[in-house]
N, C-alpha and C positions, 0 to 999 in steps of 0.2 A: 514759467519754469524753464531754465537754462537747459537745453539742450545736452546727454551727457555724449561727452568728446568719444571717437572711438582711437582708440590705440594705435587701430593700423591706421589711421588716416595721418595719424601724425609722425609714423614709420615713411611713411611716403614721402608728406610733404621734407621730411631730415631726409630721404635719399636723393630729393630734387637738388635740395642746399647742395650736398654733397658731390652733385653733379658738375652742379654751377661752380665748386670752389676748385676741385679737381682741374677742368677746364680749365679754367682763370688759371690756376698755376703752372699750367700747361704749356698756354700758348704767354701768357704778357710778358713785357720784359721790363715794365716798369716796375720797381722797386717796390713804391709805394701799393698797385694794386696787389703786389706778391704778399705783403703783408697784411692787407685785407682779407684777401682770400685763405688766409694761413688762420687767421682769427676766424673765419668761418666755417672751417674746417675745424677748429677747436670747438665751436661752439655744438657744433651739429655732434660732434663725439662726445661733450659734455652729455648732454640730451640724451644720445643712444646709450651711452652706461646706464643712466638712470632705467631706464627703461628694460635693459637686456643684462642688468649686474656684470657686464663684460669690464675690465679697467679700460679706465678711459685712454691712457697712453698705449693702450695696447690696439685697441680702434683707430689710433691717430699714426699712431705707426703704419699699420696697412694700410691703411689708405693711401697713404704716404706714396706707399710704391707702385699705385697704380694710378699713376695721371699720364695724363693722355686721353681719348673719346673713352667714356668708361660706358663699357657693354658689358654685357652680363658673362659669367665666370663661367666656364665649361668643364663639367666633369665626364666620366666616362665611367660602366660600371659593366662586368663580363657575365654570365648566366652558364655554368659549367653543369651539364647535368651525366649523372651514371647510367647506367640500362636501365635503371629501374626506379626511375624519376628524382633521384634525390640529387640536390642540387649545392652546388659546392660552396660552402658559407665559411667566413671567418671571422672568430673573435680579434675582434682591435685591441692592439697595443694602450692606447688612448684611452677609450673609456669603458674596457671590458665589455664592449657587447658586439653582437653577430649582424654579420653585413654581406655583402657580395663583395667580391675582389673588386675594388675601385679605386679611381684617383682623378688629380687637372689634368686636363690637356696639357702640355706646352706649347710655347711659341716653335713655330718650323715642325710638327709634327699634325701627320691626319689623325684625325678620332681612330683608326686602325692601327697604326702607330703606337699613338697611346697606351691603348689597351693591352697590348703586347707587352711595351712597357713595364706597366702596372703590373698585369699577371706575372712576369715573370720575376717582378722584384720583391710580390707579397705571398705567391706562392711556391715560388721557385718550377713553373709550367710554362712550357711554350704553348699557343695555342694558334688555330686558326680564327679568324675573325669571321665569321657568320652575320646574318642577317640583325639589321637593328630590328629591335622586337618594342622600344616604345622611348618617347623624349619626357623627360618630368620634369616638374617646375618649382624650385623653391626661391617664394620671395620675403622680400627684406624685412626681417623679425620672426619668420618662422623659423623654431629650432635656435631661437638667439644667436643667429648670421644675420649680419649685415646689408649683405650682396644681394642680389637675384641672382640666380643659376640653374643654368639648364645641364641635366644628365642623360647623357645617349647611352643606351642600356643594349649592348650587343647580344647575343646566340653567339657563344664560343665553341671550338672542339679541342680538347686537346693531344698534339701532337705532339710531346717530347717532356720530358723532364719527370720528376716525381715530385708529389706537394711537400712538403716540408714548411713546420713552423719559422716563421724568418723575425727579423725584429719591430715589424708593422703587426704580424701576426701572431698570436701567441698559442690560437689553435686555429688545426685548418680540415676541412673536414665536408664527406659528401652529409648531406642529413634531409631528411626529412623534415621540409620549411614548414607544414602545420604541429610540427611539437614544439618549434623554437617562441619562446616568450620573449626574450630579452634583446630584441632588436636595436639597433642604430639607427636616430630620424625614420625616414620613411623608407627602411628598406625591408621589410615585411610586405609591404604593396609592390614594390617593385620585382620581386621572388613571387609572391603569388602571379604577377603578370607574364613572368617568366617562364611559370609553370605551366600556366594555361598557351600559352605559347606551343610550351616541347610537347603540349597533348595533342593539338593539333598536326604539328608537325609529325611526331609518330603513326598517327591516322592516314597520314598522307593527304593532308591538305593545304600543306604549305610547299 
């Protein structure tokens, strides 16, 4: 009897293609291998729609714009918490559910940086940047993404501004993370990890 395929194996082996076609478009300057690599690039996106209902033009576009050595994507995400444990979560624009103030890195900016960034444009807060509190890992087809990516999840303080809904956020708000249900991917584990964090810290063990 036929072995049954696993899914992720064959999520891999399309991010490997993917690697290879990226590359090849990257660095050759033959014509010919540019359109090789452009049809394997098509092909690996054909595959990934099927599998993720993502449109396929819409997988082949990004990709698109990231050749060159392709390493995994970096996000950054802040942990704001009140006196009294509750911790600063916002509903998304996008898919109506509750997350931590997050975002990419860019190019020419530190993960500090960043986050600044980020915080200030989703909640309208300046903040201080505090200790990284954990790195998470989402790989390719979890959450119907593409990419691997790594998330650096800071201890914020805030110093300046007042939160206000902006148009990333449509509510913004300290809360109590064991009553929220309706989470974005995995940021329920990243809020609980956060928490358990600021208890420590309050204790005075960090």
């Amino acid at each position: 009897m036929n072995k049954a395929i696993n899914p992720q194996n064959i999520i891999e082996f399309l991010e490997e293609l993917r690697s290879i076609a990226q590359l090849g478009l990257n660095y050759t300057k033959d014509p010919y291998d540019c359109e090789r690599y452009e049809r394997l690039l098509e092909l690996k996106s054909i595959e990934y729609s099927k599998l993720t209902e993502i449109p396929m033009n819409q997988i082949t576009e990004q990709f698109k714009k990231e050749l060159g050595h392709i390493t995994p994507k970096v996000g950054v995400d802040a942990s704001i918490f009140s006196d009294n444990g509750h911790i600063l979560l916002m509903k998304r624009s996008d898919d109506k559910l509750w997350c931590l103030p997050c975002g990419w890195a860019e190019l020419g900016e530190t993960p500090q940086e960043a986050i600044k960034r980020e915080i200030l444009e989703e909640t309208c807060l300046k903040v201080e940047v505090g200790k990284l509190i954990d790195i998470f890992t989402r790989l390719p087809g979890e959450f119907g993404q593409p990419h691997t990516a790594y998330f650096l999840s800071y201890h914020c303080i805030a110093i300046g501004g007042t939160v206000a809904p902006t148009s990333e956020a449509l509510e913004l708000g300290f809360y109590d993370h064991t009553k929220c249900t309706a989470w974005h991917r995995d940021h329920q584990k990243r809020a609980e990890c956060a928490y358990q964090f600021w208890l420590h810290k309050i204790k005075g063990n960090i």
